[in-house]
C-alpha positions in Angstrom: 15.7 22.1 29.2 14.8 18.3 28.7 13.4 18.7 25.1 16.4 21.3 24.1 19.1 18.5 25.2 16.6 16.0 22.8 16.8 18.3 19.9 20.8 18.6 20.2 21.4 15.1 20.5 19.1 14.3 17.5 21.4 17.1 16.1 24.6 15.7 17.0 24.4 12.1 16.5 21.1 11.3 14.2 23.6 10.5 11.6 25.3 8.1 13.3 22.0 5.9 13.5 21.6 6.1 9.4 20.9 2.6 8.9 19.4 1.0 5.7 16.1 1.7 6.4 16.5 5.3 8.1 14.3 7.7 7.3 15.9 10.9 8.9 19.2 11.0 7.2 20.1 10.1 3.5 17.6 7.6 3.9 17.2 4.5 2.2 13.1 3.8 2.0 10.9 3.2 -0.5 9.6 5.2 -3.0 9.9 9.6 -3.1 9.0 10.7 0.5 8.6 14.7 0.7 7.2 15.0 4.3 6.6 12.3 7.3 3.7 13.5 10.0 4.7 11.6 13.1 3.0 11.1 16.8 3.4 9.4 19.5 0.1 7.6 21.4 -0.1 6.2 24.9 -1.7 2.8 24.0 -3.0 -0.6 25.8 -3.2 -4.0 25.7 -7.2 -5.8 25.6 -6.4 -9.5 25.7 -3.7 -9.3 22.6 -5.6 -6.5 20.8 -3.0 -3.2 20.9 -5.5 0.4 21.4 -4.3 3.9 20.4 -5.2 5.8 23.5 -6.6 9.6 21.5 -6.6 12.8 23.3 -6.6 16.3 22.3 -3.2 16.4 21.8 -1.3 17.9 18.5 2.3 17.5 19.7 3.7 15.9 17.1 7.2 15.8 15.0 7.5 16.6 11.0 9.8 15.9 8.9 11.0 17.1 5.7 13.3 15.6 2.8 14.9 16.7 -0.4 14.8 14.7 -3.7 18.2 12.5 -2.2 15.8 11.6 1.1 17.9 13.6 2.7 16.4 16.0 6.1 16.1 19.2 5.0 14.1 20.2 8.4 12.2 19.0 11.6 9.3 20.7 13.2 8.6 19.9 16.6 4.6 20.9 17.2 3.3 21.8 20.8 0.3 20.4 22.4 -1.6 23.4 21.2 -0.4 22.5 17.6 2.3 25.2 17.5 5.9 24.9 16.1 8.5 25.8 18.4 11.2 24.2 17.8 12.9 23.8 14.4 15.8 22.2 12.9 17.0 23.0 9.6 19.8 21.3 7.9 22.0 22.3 4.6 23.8 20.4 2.1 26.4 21.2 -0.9 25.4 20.0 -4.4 27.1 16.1 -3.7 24.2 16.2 -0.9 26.7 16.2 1.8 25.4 18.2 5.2 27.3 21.3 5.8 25.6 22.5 8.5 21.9 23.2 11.0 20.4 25.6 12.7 17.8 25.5 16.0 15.1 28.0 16.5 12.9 28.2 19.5 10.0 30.1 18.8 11.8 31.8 15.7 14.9 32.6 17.3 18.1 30.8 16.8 19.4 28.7 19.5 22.3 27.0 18.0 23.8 26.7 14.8 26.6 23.5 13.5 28.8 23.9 11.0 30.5 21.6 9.2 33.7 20.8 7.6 33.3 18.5 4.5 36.7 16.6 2.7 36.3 14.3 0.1 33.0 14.4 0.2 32.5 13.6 3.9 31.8 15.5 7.4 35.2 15.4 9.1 34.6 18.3 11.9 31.4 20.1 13.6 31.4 22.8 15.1 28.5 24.0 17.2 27.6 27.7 18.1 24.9 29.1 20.3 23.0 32.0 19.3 25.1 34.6 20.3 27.9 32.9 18.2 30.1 31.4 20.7 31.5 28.2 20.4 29.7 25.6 23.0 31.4 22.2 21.4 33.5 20.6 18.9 32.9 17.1 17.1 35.5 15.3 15.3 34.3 12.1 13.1 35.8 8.8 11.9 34.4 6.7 9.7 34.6 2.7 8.7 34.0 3.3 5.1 31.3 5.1 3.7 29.9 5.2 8.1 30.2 7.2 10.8 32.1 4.9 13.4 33.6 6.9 16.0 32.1 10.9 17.7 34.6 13.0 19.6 33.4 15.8 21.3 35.7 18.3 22.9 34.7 21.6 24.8 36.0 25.2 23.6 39.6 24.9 25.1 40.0 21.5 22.9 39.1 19.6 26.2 37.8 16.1 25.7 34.2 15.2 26.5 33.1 12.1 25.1 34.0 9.5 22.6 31.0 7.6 21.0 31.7 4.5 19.3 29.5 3.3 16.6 29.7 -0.5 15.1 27.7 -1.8 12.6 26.7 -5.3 10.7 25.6 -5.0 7.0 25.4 -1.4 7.5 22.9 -1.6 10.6 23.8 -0.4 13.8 24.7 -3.1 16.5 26.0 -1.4 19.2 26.7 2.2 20.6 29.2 3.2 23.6 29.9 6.5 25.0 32.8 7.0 27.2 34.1 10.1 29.5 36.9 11.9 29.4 38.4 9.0 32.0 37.0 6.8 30.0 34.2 5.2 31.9 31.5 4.0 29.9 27.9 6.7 30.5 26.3 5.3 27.5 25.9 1.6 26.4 22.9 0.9 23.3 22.8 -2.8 21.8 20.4 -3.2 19.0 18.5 -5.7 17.3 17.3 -5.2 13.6 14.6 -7.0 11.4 15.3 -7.9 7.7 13.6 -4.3 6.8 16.3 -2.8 8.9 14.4 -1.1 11.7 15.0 -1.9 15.1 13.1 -4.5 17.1 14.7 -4.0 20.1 16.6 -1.4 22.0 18.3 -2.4 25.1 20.1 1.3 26.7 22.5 1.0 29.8 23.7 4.1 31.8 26.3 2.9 34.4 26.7 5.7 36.2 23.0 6.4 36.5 22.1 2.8 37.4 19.9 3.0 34.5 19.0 -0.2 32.4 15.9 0.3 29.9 14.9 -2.8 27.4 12.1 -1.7 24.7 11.0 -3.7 22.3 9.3 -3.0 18.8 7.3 -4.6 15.7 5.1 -2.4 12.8 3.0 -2.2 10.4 4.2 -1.2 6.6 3.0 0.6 4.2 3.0 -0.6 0.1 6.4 0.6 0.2 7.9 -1.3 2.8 7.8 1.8 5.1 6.7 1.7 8.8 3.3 3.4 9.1 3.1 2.6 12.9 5.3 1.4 15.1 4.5 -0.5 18.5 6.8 0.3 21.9 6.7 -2.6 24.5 8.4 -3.2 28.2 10.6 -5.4 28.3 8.2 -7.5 29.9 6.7 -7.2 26.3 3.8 -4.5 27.5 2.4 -2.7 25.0 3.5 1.1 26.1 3.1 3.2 22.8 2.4 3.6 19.7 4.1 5.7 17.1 1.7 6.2 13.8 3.4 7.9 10.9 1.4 9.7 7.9 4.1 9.1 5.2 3.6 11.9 2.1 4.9 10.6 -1.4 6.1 13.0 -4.2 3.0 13.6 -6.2 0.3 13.1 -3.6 -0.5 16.6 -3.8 -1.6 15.8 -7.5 -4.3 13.2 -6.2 -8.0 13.5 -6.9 -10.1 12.9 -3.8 -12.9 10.5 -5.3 -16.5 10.3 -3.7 -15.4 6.6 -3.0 -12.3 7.3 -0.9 -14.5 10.1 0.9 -17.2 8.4 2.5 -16.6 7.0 5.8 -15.6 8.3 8.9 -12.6 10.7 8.9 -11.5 12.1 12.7 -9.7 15.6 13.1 -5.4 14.9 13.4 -4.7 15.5 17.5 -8.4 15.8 18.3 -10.2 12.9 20.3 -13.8 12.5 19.2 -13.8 15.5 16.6 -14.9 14.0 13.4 -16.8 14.2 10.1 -18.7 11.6 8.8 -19.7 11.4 4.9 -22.4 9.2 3.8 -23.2 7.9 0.6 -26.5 9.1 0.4 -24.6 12.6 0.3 -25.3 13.7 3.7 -22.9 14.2 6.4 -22.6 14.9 10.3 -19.6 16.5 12.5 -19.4 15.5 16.0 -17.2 16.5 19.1 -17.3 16.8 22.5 -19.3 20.1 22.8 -22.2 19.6 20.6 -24.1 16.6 19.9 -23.8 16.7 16.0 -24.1 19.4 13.1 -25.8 17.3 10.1 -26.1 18.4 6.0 -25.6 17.9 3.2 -21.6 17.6 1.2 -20.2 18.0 -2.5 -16.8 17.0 -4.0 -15.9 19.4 -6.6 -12.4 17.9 -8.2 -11.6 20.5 -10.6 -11.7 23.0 -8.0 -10.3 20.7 -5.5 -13.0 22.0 -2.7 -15.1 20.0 -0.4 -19.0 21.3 -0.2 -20.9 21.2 3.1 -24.1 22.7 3.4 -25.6 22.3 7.2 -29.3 21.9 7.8 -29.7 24.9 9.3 -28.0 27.1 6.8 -28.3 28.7 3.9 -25.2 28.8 2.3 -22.4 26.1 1.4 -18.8 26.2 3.5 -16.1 25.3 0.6 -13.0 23.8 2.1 -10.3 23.3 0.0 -8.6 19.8 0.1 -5.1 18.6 -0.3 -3.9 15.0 -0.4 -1.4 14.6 1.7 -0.5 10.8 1.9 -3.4 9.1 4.1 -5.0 12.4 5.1 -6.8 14.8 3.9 -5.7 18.8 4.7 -8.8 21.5 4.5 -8.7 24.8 4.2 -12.2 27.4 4.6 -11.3 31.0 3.8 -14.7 32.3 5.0 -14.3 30.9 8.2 -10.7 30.7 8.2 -10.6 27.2 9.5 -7.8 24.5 8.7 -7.8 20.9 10.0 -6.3 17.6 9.0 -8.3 14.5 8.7 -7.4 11.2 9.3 -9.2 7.5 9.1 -8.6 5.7 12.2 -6.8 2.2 12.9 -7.6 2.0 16.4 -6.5 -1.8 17.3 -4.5 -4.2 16.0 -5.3 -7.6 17.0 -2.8 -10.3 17.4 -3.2 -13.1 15.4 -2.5 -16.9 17.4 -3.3 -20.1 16.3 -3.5 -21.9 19.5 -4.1 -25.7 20.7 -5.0 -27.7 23.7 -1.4 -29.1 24.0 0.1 -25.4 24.7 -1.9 -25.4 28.2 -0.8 -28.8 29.3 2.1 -28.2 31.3 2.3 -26.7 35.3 1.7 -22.8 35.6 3.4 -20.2 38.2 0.8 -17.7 39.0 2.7 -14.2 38.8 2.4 -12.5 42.3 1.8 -15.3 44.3 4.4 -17.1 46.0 3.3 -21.2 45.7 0.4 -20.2 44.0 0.4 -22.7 40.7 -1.9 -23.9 38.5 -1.7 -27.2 36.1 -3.6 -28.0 33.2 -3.9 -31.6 32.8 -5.3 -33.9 29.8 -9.1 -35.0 30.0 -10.0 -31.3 31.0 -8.9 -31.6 34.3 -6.6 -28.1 36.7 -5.8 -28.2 39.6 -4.7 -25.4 41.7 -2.5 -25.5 44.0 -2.2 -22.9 46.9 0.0 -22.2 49.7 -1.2 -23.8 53.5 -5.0 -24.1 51.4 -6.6 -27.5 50.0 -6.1 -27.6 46.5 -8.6 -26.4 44.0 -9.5 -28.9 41.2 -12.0 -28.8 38.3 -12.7 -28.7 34.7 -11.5 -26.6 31.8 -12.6 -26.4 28.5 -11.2 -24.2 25.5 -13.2 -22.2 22.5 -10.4 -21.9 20.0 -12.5 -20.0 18.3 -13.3 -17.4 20.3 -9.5 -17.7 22.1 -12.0 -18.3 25.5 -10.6 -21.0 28.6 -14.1 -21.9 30.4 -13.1 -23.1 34.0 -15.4 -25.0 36.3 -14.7 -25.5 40.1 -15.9 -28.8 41.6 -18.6 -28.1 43.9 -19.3 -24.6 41.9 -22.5 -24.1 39.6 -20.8 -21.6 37.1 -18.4 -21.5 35.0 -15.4 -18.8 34.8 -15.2 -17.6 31.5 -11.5 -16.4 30.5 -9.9 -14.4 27.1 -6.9 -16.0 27.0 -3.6 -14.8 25.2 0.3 -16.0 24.6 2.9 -13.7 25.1 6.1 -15.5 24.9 6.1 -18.4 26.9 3.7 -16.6 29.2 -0.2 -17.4 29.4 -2.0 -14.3 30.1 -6.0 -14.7 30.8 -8.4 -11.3 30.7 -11.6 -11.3 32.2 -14.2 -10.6 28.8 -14.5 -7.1 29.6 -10.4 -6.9 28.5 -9.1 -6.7 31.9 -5.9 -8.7 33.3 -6.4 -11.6 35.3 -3.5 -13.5 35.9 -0.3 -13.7 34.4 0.7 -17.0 34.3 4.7 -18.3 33.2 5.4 -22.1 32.8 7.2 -23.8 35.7 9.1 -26.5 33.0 11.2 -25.1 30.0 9.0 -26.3 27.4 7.9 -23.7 24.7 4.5 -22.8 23.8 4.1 -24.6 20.6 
């Protein structure tokens, strides 16, 4: 029931959050984008470096666009890499949506149509799939934008009102009010210059809910987001969304033996992979067998991949297709298909860091009283609750983003990654683990 309510509010209101750099509605990126592979990753933080947590997992979410970037259909894919749930949308030759359709497991679940004047959506209307009418939506716009959602039930009851404001075309704000007008909904967003939001703060009222997320990504040559990092709003890394973005004409692309070699790993599979050397040999790996080695071919006129194991006779031909940073095989014989992907696993945060950014008093997070100051001529002190003071020596190693700190009376030194987030000093042991958090007592910023 969860994911079905997702599905209709992506239905309902996904084109009130067109903003210049959308990509599910009419969107404005850059360059001819046909399909979009997106998936979601658990992910952590190693002393400032963000990791892609892998499993065998395929759930995932595609979508598809028509010639005016406009979504022509989601898939939703199951853990086991099924579809089962699809949304299809249709538009009249100005490219203006007249309608959608949802199918579970290929059976229709609810169907919108629209009512278009002047070349706008004034009306929905949304069935479920025995054809009865579950809700109405009414729509006002501020020029060419959506700015205002009114749903009513069957009898013409009101439900909701959802109020959308923008700034340059990018959404600020959303609020959803009741029928007694009490306000269940409350979004306030923050965009970058590329349009895409950097933070998300979400309010429910009547739920007692309050959720701040943050965001930041990595582009593409385009200017389009090719991952996209979720944090707390205690800026913890939580997610991270990676995007395989398809461009019109991939499918034309010639897979050269230079773009091949390297290590490619199998889309929603942990440790699958294949590896293809430049000597010409190759190896698969995964987590039942310790590794199937041979020898490979690239044919590009037949557009086929050659692999010929050790330990048999005859050559498995996969078919390739290009299909923006991945490759997509096919082997008849064996009727296998796969999608391979090269791996970014971590991104590290770049910081360009200085003695003067420790000097100041430090509240130890989790420790009432507990503080620790770094002082000039390489001296801390540390200052605890109802126990003598601990004082000592530090040392940094900018270049290895490493605090050394010596006790007095101690033969060894503790050796500590360190890393800024914010104002807030965080220091991992060099294994990648969390120390102590550590927020500045004074209001000075880290410089």
């Amino acid at each position: 029931m969860k994911q079905y309510l997702i599905v209709l509010i992506s239905v309902a209101f996904s084109s009130c959050y067109t903003s210049k750099k959308s990509t599910h509605q009419g969107a404005d990126f850059g360059g001819e984008i046909v399909k979009i592979t997106e998936k979601k990753y658990d992910a952590k933080d190693k002393a400032g470096e963000y990791t892609v947590i892998y499993s065998d997992n395929l759930h995932s979410r595609v979508f598809y666009y028509n010639d005016q970037k406009s979504l022509t259909k989601q898939e939703f894919i199951n853990p086991e890499g099924e579809v089962y749930w699809v949304i299809e949308n249709t538009y009249d030759e100005d490219n203006v949506k007249t309608g959608t359709e949802i199918s579970y497991g290929g059976r229709l679940e609810s169907r919108q149509i629209n009512k278009v004047i002047d070349g706008k959506v004034v009306e929905g209307t949304r069935y479920d799939g025995e054809g009865n009418i579950k809700e109405v939506y009414s729509y006002k716009y501020a020029g060419e934008w959506k700015s205002e959602i009114t749903t009513k039930n069957p009898k013409g009851e009101l439900i909701s009102v959802r109020s959308i404001h923008r700034e340059e075309g990018e959404i600020v704000s959303v609020v959803e009010k009741d029928a007694t007008g009490q306000i269940t909904y409350n979004n306030v967003l923050e965009n970058n210059e590329q349009g895409d939001v950097v933070k998300s703060e979400t309010e429910r009222p009547i739920k007692e809910y309050h959720e701040i997320v943050y965001y930041t990504y990595d582009y593409d040559a385009q200017g389009n987001w090719v991952r996209k990092y979720h944090f707390d709003n205690q800026r913890e890394i939580m997610f991270i969304t990676v995007r395989n973005l398809v461009y019109k004409g991939d499918e034309k692309k010639v897979l050269t033996k230079d773009a091949l070699i390297g290590e490619w790993f199998v889309f929603g599979r942990h440790v699958d992979r294949m590896e293809f050397k430049a000597d010409q040999s190759f190896i698969i790996r995964n987590k039942d067998k310790e590794g199937i080695v041979g020898r490979w071919e690239l044919d590009t006129e037949e557009h086929q991949i050659l692999l010929k194991p050790e330990t048999k006779e005859v050559k498995i031909a996969f078919d390739y297709t290009m299909e923006g940073q991945t490759i997509r095989l096919f082997a008849k014989e064996i009727n296998e298909e796969m999608t391979l992907e090269k791996r970014v696993s971590t991104k590290k945060t770049p910081q360009q860091v200085t003695e003067s950014a420790f000097l100041k008093k430090w509240a130890v997070k989790g420790k009432t009283g507990d503080f620790i100051e770094f002082k000039e001529e390489q001296v801390f002190v540390n200052e605890r609750p109802d126990k003598a003071p601990r004082i000592g020596e530090w040392k940094l190693d900018v270049k290895n983003k490493v605090i050394r700190i010596k006790e007095e009376g101690k033969s060894n030194s503790a050796e500590l990654i360190y890393y800024f987030r914010e104002n807030t000093l965080l220091l991992y042991s060099m294994d990648g683990e969390l120390q102590l958090t550590l927020d500045p007592v004074d209001t000075g910023l880290v410089k």
